[in-house]
Residue frames as a rotation matrix with the C-alpha (Angstrom) as fourth column:
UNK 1
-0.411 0.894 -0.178 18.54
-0.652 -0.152 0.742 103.40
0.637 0.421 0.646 34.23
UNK 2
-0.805 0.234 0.545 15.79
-0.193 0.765 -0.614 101.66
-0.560 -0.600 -0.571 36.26
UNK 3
-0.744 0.443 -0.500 13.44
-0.328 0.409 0.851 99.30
0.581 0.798 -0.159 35.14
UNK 4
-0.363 0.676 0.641 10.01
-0.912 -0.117 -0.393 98.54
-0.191 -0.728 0.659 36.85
UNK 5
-0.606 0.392 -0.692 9.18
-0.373 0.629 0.682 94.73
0.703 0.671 -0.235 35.84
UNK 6
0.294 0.943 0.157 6.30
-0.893 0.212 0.398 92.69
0.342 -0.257 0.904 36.88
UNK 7
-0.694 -0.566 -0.444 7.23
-0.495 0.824 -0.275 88.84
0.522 0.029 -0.853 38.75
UNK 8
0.665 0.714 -0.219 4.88
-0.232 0.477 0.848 86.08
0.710 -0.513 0.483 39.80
UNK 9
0.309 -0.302 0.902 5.68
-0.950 -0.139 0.279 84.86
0.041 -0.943 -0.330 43.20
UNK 10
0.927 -0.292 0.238 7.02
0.148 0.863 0.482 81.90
-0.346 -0.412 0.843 42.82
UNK 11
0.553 -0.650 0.522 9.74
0.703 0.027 -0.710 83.57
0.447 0.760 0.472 40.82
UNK 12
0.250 -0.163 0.954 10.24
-0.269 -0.959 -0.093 86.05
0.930 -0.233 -0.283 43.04
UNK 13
0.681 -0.084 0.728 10.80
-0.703 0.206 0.681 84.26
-0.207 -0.975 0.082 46.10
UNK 14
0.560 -0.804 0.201 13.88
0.739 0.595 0.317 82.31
-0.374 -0.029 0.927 44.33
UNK 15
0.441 -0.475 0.762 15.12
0.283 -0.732 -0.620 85.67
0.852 0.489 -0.188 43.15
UNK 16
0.603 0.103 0.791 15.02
-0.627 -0.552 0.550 86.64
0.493 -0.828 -0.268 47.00
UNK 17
0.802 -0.135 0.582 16.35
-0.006 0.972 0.234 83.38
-0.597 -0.191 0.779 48.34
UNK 18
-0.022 -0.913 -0.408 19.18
-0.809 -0.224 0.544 83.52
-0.588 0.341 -0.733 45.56
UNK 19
0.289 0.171 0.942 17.86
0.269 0.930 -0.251 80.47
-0.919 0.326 0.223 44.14
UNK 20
0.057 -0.266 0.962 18.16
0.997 -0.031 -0.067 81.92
0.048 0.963 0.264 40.57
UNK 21
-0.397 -0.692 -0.603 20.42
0.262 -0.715 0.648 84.95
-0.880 0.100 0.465 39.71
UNK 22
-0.956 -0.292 0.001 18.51
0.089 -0.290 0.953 85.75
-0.278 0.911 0.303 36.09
UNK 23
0.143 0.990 0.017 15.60
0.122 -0.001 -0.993 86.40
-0.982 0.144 -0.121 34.72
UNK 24
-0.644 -0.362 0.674 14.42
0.478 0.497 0.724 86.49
-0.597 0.789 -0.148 30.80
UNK 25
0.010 0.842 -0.539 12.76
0.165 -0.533 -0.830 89.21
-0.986 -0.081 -0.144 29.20
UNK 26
0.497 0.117 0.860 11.89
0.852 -0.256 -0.457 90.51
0.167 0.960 -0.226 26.10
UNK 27
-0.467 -0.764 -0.446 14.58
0.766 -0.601 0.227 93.42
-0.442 -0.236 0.866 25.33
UNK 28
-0.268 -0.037 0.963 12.40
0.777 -0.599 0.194 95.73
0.569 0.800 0.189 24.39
UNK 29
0.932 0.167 -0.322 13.43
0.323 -0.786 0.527 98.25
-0.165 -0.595 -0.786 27.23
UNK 30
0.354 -0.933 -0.059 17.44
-0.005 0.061 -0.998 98.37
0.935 0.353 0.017 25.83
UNK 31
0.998 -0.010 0.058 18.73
-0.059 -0.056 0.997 96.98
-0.007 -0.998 -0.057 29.01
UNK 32
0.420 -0.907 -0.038 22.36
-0.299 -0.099 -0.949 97.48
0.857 0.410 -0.313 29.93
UNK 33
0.298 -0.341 -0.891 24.60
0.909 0.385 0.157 95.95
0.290 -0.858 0.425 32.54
UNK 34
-0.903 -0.297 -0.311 24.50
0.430 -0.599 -0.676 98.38
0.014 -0.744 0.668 35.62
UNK 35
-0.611 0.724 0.320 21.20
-0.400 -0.632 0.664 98.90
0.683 0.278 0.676 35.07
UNK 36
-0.954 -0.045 0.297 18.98
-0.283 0.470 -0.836 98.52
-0.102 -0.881 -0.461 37.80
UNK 37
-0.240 0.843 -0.481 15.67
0.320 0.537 0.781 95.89
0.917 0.033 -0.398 38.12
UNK 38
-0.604 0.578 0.548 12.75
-0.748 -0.175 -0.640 96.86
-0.274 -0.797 0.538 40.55
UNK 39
-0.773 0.542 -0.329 11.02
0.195 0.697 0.690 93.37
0.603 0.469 -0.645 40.54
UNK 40
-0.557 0.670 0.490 7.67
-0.830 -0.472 -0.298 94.04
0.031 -0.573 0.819 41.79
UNK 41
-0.915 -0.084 0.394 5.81
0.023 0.966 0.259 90.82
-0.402 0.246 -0.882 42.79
UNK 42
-0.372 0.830 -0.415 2.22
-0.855 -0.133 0.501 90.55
0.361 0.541 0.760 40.62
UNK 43
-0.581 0.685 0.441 -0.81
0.459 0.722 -0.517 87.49
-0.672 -0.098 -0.734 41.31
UNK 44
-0.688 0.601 0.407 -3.47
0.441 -0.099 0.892 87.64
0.576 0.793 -0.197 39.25
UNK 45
0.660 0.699 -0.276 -5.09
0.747 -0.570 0.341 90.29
0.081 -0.431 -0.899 42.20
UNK 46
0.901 -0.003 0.435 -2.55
0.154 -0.933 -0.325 92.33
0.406 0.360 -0.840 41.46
UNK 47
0.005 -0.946 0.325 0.67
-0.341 -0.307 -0.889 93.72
0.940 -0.106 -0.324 43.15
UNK 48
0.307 0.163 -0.937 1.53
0.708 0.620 0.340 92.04
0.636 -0.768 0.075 46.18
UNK 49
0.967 -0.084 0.242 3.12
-0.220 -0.755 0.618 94.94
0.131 -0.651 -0.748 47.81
UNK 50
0.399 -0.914 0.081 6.83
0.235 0.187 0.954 93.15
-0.887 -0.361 0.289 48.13
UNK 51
0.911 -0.404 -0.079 9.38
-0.112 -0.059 -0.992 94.45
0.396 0.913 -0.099 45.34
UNK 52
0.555 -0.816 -0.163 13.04
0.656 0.310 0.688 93.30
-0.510 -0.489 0.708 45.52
UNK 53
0.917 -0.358 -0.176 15.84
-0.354 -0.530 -0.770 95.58
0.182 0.768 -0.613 43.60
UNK 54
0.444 -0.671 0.594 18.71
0.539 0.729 0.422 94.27
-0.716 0.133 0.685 41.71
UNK 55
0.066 -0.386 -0.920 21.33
-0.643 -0.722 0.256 95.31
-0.763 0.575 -0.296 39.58
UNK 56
0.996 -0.022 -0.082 22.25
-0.054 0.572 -0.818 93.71
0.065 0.820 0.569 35.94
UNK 57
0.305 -0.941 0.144 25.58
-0.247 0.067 0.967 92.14
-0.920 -0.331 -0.212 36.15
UNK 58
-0.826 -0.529 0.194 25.36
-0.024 0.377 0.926 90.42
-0.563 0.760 -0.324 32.36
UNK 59
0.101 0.738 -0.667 23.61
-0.675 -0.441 -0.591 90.25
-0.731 0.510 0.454 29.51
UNK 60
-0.850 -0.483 0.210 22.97
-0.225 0.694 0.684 87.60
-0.477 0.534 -0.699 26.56
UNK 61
0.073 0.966 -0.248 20.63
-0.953 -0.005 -0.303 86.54
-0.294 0.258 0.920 23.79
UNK 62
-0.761 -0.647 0.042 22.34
-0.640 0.760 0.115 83.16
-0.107 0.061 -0.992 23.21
UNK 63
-0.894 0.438 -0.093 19.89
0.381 0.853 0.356 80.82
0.235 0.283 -0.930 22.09
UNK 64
-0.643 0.752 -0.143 17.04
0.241 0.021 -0.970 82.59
-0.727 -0.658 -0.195 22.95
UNK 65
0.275 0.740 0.614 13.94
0.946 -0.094 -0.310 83.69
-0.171 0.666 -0.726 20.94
UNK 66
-0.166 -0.555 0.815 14.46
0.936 -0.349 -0.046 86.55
0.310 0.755 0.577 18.69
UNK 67
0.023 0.513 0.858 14.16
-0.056 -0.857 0.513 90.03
0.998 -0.060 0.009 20.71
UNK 68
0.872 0.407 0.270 14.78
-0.169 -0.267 0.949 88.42
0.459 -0.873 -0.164 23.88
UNK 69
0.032 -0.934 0.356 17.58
-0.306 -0.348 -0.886 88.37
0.952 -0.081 -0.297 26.63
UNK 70
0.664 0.277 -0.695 18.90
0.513 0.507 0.693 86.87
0.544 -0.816 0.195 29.82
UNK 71
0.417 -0.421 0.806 19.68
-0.348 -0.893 -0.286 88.73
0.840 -0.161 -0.519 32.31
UNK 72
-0.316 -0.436 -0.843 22.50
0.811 0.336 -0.478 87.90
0.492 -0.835 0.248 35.23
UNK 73
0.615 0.351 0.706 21.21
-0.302 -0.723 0.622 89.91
0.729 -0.595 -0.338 38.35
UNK 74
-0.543 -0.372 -0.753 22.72
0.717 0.262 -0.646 90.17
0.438 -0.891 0.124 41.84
UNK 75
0.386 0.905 0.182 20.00
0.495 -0.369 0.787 91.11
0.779 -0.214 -0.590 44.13
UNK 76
-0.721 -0.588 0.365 20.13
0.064 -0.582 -0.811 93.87
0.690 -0.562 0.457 46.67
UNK 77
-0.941 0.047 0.336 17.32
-0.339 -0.095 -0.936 95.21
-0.012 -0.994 0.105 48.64
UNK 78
-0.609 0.786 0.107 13.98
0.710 0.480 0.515 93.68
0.353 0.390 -0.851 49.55
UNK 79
-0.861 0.397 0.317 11.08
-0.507 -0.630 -0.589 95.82
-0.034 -0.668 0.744 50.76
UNK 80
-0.460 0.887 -0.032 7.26
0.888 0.459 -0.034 94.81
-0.016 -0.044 -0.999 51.79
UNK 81
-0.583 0.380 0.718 4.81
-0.308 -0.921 0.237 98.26
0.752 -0.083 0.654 51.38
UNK 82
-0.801 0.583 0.137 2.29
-0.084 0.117 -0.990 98.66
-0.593 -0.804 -0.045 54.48
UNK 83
-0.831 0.548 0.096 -1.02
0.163 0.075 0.984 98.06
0.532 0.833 -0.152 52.85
């Protein structure tokens, strides 16, 4: 399965960068490991035009709020659209 999610840019440029390997969503898309993440970056004008894709590697709700989940990611490709 793929998953289209929204990411501000400052998250998104340590996703790229490898800085951080996870992200935290609300699970209410039933994500499974091997599923794949299209992070699209977002600003408050909208899509920036860069989206990275990643795969889930793990999964956990471990201390989190009720409904939500951390995903482990290991990022593959990046792209930039032509605007």
């Amino acid at each position: 399965m793929t998953h289209e999610l929204k990411i501000l840019p400052v998250y998104f440029e340590a996703v790229v960068n490898e800085r951080k390997q996870f992200e935290i969503r609300k699970n209410d898309r039933d994500f499974q490991v091997g599923d794949q993440l299209i992070l699209k970056e977002w600003n408050k004008d909208g899509f920036t035009g860069k989206s990275c894709q990643s795969e889930i590697t793990y999964i956990t709700d471990y201390l989190q709020k009720n409904g939500y989940v951390v995903l482990s990611i290991r990022v593959g490709e990046l792209e930039n659209e032509k605007l």
